[in-house]
C-alpha positions, -999 to +999 in steps of 0.1 A: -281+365+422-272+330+418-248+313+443-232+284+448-214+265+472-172+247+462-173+233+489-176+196+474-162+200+446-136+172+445-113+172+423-135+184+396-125+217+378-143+248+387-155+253+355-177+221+350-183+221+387-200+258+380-213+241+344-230+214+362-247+235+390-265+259+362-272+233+342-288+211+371-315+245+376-322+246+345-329+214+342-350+209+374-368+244+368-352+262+394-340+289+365-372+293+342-365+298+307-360+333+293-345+340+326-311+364+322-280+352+340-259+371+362-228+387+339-194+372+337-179+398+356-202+404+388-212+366+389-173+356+394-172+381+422-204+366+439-187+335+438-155+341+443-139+329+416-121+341+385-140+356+349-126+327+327-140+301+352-172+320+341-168+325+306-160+285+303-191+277+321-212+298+302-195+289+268-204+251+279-239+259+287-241+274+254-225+246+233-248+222+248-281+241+243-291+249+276-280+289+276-282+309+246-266+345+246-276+377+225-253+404+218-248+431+239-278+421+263-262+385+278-270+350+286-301+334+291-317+302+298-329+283+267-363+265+262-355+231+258-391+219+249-379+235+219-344+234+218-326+206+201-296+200+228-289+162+231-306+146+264-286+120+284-303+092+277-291+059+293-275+038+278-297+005+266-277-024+287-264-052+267-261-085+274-226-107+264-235-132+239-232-168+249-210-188+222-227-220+208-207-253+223-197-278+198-189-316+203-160-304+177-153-276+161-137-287+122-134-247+113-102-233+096-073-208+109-084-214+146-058-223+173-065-246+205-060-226+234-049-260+250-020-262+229-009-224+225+017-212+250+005-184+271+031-182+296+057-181+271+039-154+250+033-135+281+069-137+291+086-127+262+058-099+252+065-080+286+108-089+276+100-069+248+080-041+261+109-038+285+138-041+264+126-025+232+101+003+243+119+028+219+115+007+187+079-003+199+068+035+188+088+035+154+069+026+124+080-005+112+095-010+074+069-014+045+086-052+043+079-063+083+109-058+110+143-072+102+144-094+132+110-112+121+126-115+083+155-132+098+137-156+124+115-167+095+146-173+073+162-193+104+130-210+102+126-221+064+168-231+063+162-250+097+126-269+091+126-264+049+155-264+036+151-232+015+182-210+020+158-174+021+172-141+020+158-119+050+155-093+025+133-111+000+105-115+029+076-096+032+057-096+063+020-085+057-014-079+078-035-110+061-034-136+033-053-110+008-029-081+015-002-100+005-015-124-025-024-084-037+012-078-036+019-106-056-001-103-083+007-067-084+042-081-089+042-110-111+008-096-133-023-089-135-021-100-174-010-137-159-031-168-157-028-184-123-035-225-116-050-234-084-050-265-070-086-285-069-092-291-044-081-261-025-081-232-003-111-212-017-104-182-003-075-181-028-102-179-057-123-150-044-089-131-039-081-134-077-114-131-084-118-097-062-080-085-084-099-092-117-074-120-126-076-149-145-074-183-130-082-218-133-082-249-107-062-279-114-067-315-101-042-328-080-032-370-079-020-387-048+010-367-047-003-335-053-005-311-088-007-333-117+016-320-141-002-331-176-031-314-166-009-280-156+006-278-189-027-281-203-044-254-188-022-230-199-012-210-165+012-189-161+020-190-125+009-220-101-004-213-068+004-243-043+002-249-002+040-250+004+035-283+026+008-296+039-020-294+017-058-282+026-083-299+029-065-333+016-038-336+043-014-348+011+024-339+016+043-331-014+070-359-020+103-357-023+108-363-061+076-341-065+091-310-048+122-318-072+104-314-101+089-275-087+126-268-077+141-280-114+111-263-124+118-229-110+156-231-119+146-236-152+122-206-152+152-185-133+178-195-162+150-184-189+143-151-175+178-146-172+184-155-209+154-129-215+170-102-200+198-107-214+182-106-246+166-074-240+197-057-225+217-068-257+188-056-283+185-020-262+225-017-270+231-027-305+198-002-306+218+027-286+251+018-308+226+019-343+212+055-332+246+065-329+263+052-365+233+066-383+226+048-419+255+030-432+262+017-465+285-008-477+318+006-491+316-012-529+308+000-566+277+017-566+274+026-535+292+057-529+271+089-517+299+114-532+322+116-567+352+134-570+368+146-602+399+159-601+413+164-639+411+180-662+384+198-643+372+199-605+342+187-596+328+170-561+289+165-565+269+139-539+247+113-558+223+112-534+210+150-533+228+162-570+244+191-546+281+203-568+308+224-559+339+232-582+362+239-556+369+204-548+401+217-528+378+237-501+358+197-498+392+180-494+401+205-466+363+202-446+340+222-462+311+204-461+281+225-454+270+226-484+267+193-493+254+188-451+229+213-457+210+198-493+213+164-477+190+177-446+171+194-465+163+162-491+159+142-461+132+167-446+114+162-478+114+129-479+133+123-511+158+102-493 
């Protein structure tokens, strides 16, 4: 019977240390294949060990290939000329790849590590991991964490002048994830201007949305306004500041103009709604009063006759009733009734 030694086994569970030994015969030859392997029961004895430190051994073996069992008759060791378990195979080694050195290096959205603060950055990221390891492990809010919203309002008031609302801030993973929630917001029926030059990468997200858009030349002091209105946008997309690739800054009357611009586009939408909101209720208040006529000669719905006979009859369906003291007193379901039915029929 097969035996084996624990006595440098580490800290390696019994299981895999057992797992490993088999496996190591079979491997070398020592256990031919076909050969049957001692039961669960009388090998854990041998060894001294219990019948689950077995059964995981042997259920190992067999997930890997190496043992196969048959019912009622046991385990034995597998052929692996033509078994399919997975070989170890070493790993090919791979060698770092040196990056290219540049006299300068004019690429986009890269930051010198000359000028970047890692101390600082160090220092407050281990502050944080400190201070706020509870909130580290909650998901933050589709919108980005409050405390970022309100450092980047501090920021726009402080450096921009823009008085933001933390709550109208959206803090997203990338420029595309969040020009997709703009569009998603303002339209995708929308024409969008871009300025020309410009950020390309602005194009090829519109582009990838299936939106219209169309690239307007800038001047000296950035969008040129005649050419805006003629090509019919919608919404203009502009760099907020500094411009790329041209380095202009917008001026000062310039950034007037978008600000009386977008008041004026504010007080319009607001007139819109409005105008919607008022339209829905005289709708509401017309679905309540039904048709009206005008109360004048020739217009009444009903006659009366009092003397010398009675008579009430309704113009509009011909219905008559003699008892014209039962209609004075409410009783109108007959004339109700032959006015639904008229309407149904389309004779009103």
């Amino acid at each position: 019977m097969l035996t084996y030694s624990f006595s440098k086994i580490g800290s390696e569970s019994l299981y895999m240390y057992l797992y490993k030994c088999i496996r190591e015969d079979i491997l070398t030859g020592k256990i031919t294949p076909g050969t049957k392997l001692p039961s669960k029961r009388s090998f854990a004895e041998n060894l001294g060990v219990s019948v689950i430190t077995v059964e995981n051994a042997y259920a190992q073996l067999v997930s890997e290939g190496y043992v196969y069992a048959l019912p009622k008759k046991g385990f034995f060791a597998a052929n692996l000329e033509k078994s399919t378990a997975p070989q170890k195979k070493e790993s090919p080694r791979t060698q770092m790849p040196v990056p290219p050195k540049y006299f300068a290096d004019f690429s986009s959205s890269r930051t010198d590590p000359q000028n970047f603060p890692f101390a600082t950055w160090a220092k407050l990221m281990r502050e944080i991991i400190s201070e706020k390891s509870a909130e580290l492990m909650v998901n933050a809010p589709c919108g980005g964490v409050f405390e970022l919203r309100c450092a980047i309002a501090e920021h726009l008031r402080e450096f921009r002048g823009i008085d933001a609302d933390p709550n109208c801030i959206v803090v997203g993973a990338g420029t595309e994830y969040l020009y997709g929630l703009l569009i998603q917001l303002l339209g995708f029926d929308k024409v969008y201007a871009l300025e020309d030059p410009g950020y390309r990468k602005i194009a090829q997200v519109y582009e990838s949305y299936g939106v219209q858009y169309r690239f307007t030349p800038m001047d000296k002091e950035g969008i040129d306004p005649k050419a805006l209105e003629k090509s019919g946008a919608d919404i203009l997309h502009i760099s907020p500041s500094h411009h790329f690739p041209t380095g202009i800054v917008v001026s000062s009357q310039v950034e007037r103009s978008h600000f009386q611009n977008l008041e004026n586009c504010k007080s319009m939408l607001r007139a819109k709604l409005a105008e919607i909101k008022e339209r829905e209720h005289l709708e509401k208040i017309s679905d309540i009063k039904g048709v009206q006529q005008k109360i004048e000669w020739g217009s009444q719905i009903r006659s009366y006759v009092f003397m010398p006979y009675t008579l009430a009859k309704d113009t509009r369906t011909g219905y008559e009733m003699g008892n014209i003291g039962a209609v004075m007193d409410g009783d109108l379901d007959g004339f109700i009734n032959a006015y639904l039915k008229a309407l149904s029929l389309g004779q009103i």
